[in-house]
N, C-alpha and C positions, 0 to 999 in steps of 0.2 A: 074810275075809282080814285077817290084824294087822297095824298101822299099819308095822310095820318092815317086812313082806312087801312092803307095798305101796313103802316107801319102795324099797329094794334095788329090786324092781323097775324104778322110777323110773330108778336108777344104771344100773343093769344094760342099759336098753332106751338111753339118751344113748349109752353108748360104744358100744354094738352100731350106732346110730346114725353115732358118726361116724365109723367105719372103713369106714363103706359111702362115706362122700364125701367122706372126708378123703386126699390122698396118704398112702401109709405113711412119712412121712421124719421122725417123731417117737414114733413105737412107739406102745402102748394105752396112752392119757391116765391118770394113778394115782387119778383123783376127774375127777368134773365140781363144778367151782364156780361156786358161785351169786351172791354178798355179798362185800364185807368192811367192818371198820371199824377203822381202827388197825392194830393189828399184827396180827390176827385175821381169819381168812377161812370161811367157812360152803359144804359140800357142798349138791347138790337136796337131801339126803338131812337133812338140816338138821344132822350131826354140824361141831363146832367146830375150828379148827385153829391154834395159834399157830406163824406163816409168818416163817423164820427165811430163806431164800431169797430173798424181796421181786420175786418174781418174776425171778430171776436179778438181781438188785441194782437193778433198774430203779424199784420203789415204795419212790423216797427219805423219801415223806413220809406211807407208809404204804395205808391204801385208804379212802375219800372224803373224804379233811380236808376240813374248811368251808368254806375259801380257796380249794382247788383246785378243788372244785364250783360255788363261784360264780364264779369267772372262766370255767369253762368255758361253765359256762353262759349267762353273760353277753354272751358274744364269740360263742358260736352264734346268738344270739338278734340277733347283730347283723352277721356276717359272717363265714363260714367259711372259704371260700375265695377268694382271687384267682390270676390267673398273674401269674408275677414278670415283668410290665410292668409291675407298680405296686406297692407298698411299702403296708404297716400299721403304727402307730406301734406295737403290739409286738414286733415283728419288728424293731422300730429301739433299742426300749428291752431287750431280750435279748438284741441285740451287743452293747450298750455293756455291761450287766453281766457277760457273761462277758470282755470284755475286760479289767473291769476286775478282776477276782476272781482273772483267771490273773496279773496283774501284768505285762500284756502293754507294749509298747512305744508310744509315740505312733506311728501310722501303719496301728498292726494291722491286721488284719481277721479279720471272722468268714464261713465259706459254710454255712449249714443244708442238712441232708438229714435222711433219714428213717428212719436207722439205721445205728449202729458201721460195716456193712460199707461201706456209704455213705460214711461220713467215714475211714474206709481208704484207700476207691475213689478221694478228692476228695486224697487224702495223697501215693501215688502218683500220679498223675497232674500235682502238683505236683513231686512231685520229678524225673518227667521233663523237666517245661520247663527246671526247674533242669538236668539234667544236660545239656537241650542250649547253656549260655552258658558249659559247662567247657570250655575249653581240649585240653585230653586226648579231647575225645568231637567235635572239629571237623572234619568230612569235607577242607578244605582242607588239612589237615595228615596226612592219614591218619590221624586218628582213630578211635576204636573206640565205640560205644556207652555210654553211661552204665550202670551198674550200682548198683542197690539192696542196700545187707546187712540179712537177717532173720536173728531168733536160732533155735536150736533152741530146742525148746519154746516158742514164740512163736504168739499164737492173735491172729490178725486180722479173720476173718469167714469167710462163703463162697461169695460171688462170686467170678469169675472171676480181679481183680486180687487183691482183698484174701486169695484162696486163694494166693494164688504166693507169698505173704507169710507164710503159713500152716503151720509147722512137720509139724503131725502127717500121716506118710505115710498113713494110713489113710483119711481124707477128700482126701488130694492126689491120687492114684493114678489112680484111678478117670476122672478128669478132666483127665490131662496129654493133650498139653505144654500148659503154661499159659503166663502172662505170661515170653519172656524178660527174661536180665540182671536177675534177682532171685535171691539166691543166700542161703543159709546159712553161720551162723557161729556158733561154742559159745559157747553162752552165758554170760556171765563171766570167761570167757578172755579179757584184753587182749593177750596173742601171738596168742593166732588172730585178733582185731579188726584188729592192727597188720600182722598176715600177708595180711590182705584187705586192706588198703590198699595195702598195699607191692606187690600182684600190678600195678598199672597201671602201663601202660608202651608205648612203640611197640614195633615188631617184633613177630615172630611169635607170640611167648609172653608178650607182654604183654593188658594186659586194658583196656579202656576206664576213667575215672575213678571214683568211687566217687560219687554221687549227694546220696545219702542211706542213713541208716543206718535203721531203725525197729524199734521196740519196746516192750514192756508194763515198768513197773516193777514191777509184781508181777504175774508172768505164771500171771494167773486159771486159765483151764481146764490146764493143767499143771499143776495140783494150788496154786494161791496159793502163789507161790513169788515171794520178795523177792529181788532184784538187789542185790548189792555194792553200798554208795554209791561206794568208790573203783572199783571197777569202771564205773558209770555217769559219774562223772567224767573216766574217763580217756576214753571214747570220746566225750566231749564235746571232751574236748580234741582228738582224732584229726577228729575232724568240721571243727572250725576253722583246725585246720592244712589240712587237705586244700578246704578250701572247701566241704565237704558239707553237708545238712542234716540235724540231730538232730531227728525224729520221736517223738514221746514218744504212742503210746497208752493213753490215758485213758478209754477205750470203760467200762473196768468199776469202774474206779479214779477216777475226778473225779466230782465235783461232789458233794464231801466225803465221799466213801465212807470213803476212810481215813485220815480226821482233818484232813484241810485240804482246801481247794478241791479242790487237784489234788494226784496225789501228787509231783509233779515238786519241791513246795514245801515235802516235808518234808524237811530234814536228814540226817534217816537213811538216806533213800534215794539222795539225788544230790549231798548236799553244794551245795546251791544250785543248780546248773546253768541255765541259760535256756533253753530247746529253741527250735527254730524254728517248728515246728507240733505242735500236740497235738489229737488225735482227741478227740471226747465225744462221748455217745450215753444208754443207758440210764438213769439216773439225771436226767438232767434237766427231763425235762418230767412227772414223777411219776406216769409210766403211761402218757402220749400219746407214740405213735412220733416219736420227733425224733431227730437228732444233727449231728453239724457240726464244721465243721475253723475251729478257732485258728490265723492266719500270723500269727508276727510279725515286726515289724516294717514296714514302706512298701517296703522294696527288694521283698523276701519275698514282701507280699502282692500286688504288681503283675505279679507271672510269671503270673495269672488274668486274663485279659481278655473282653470280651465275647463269648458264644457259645462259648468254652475249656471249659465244663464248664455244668453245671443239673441242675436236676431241676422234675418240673410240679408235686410239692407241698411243695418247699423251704421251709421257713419260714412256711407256712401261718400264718393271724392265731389258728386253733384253737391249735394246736400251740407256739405263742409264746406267749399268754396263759397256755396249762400251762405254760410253761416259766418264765416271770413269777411266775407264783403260786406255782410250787415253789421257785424260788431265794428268791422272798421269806418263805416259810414256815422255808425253812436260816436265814435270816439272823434274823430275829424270832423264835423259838425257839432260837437258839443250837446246833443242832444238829451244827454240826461239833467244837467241845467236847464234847455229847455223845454222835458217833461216837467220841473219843478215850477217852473217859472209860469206858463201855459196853463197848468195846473191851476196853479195859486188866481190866475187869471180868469180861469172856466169858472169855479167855485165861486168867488168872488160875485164875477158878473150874473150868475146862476142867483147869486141869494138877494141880489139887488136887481133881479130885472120886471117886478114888481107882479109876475103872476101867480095870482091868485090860491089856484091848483097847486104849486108847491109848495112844501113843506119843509122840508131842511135837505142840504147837499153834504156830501161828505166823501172822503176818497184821501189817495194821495198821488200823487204827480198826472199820470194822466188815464188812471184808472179810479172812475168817480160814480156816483149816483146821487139820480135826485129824487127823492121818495115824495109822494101824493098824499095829499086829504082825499081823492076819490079813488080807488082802485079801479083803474080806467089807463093802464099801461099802454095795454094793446091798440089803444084806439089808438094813444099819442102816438103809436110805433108808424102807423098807419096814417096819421093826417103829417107827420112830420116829412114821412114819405113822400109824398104826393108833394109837399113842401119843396122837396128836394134834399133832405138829408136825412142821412140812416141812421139810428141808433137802436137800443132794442130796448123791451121790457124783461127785464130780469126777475122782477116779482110785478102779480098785479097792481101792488103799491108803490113801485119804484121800475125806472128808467135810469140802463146804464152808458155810460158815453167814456170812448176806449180812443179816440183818434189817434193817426199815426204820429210816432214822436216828432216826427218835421211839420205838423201843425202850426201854424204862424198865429200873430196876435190878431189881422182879418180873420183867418179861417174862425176862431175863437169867437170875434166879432158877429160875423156871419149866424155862426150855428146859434147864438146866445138871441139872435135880433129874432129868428125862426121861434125856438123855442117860450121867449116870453108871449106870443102870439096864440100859443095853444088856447085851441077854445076849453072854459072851464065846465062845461057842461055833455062832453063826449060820454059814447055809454057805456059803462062800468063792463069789465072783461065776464 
């Protein structure tokens, strides 16, 4: 038998493998992986891949940087776990640096969890307590409920809360009713924004106050699609007229995915705005499950009191050392500069590398999409593969590309010479 039989083999017997004991809620795996190093990841099968996806944006710093293995290692070796009755001094020194990165206020605070839907879960449930100190939602007055606004096309998780928050009917459905007094609003539209607000009111046809607003500044699984800055403005301003809190989810977009910390900090996107709380997750701990909710300010962060919310592996000493070691890999390599720069550079060569099949690029720093004349995602996800590089189809009209921020100007090179090559005639999803 020839060493490729045998490898195929190899492939072939893992996946048969884990459909036998795997739930079906992710379909037939496209490879089993073995490695990586850098931007580069290795099949059983030992074929090469350069991984333009980063794991769905999650390997900021790529796969086993130096830094990141020996702090993991480090901190296994010396304590993995406690329960939160007791505190790790990296767990003390990874609030302070995302507090201080988001350019939060004195009094902040940070809550760790264990993923995006997680620090959703911790978002909402914050802006409950919040809506019950609104005046408008006070049973002594006849008041009505607090109510939460989500946008259409708005992708929050898919937990129970964070699905009610969750635009796409297609995974809602299945699973109502879910969380009341979470409600949708179009996205961009400041009349529809200003028309949910204005629905509260006493009497019959009025509606309990408006809570909080939450949303993606570039709402990722809807194809990366960038938000109005005067659009995100103005419902900043609706938020502090009405006493609400502005939610800004950072799950796919912080910890310098698209050129700054957070996206909330670039210009283009919000014109400054300050949010109240902001979601992270993927990206931060550069591979190791974490995420966690940004309050700012002391008023803000004190509606969480003890036993109000937890989890048993919050902020784990494992999970914060990655978290340490990857922020300090951003910051000692300059790499939010070169999400920016990389960026500017994928885009670019994207919109001049003369094929056919697409149609316009868009994104910011190194979370991008390139949207189709044929809706035929899946194929590209599929021949690019085989290519040799990962990326995914986000919608059947668009493909997105997430690489990790140590991305080089070849890597960029590389994946761009791949891509103008896609054939324009593959068959539609």
């Amino acid at each position: 038998m020839s060493n490729n039989l045998q490898e195929a083999d190899v492939q072939a017997a893992d996946i048969d493998e884990y459909s036998q004991v795997h739930l079906n809620v992710f379909g037939t795996p496209l490879r089993v992986l073995d490695h990586g190093a850098g931007c580069h990841v290795w099949d059983v099968d030992g074929k090469e891949y350069l991984d333009f996806l980063a794991g769905i944006a999650v390997n900021s710093i790529g796969y086993a940087h130096p830094a990141w293995v020996k702090a993991v290692t480090e901190q296994a070796g010396k304590i993995a776990h406690t329960s939160n009755y007791f505190a790790t001094e990296p767990q003390i020194h990874l609030a302070e640096k995302l507090i201080t990165h988001a350019g939060a206020p004195q009094g902040s605070k940070v809550y760790f969890c264990n993923s995006g839907a997680e620090a959703n879960e911790a978002a909402i449930k914050l802006a409950k307590l919040h809506g019950r100190t609104l005046r408008g939602a006070l049973p002594s007055i006849g008041g009505k409920p607090a109510r939460i606004l989500a946008l259409t096309n708005g992708f929050h998780g898919r937990t129970l809360g964070a699905l009610s928050a969750t635009w796409k009917p297609a995974i809602r459905k299945p699973f109502e009713p879910l969380v009341p007094e979470i409600e949708f609003v179009e996205a961009g539209s400041v009349d529809a924004m200003r028309a949910a607000f204005a629905q509260t009111g006493q009497g019959p046809y009025g509606k309990g106050p408006v809570a909080a607003v939450i949303m993606e500044l570039i709402q990722g699984e809807a194809g990366v699609l960038p938000l109005d800055a005067d659009y995100v403005a103005a419902v900043r301003a609706l938020c502090t007229a009405h006493d609400a809190f502005m939610i800004i989810d950072e799950v796919q977009t912080g910890i310098g995915r698209t050129g700054s910390w957070f996206a909330f900090q670039r210009e283009d996107l919000t014109h400054g705005i300050v949010p109240d709380a902001v979601s992270f997750a993927k990206g931060v701990a550069g591979g190791f499950p974490m995420g966690g909710l940004i309050v700012f300010g002391e008023k803000n962060a004190s509606l969480f009191t003890p036993g109000s919310h937890g989890s048993t592996f919050a902020g784990n000493p494992l999970g914060a050392s990655a978290g340490l070691a990857t922020l300090g890999v951003i910051e000692n390599e300059d790499l939010i500069a070169n999400a920016e720069e990389r960026g500017i550079q994928l885009r670019t060569a994207l919109e001049n590398c003369g094929n056919e099949l697409f149609d316009t690029v868009r994104g910011r720093g190194l979370l991008n999409a390139v949207t189709l004349k044929r809706a035929c995602a899946h194929a590209i996800v599929d021949w690019a593969l085989a290519q040799g590089l990962i990326i995914n189809a986000v919608r059947p009209d668009a493909i997105r590309l997430a690489p990790p921020l140590i991305v080089s100007a070849a890597d960029i090179d590389a994946a761009v010479a791949i891509l103008a090559k896609v054939p324009t005639d593959l068959p539609l999803d």
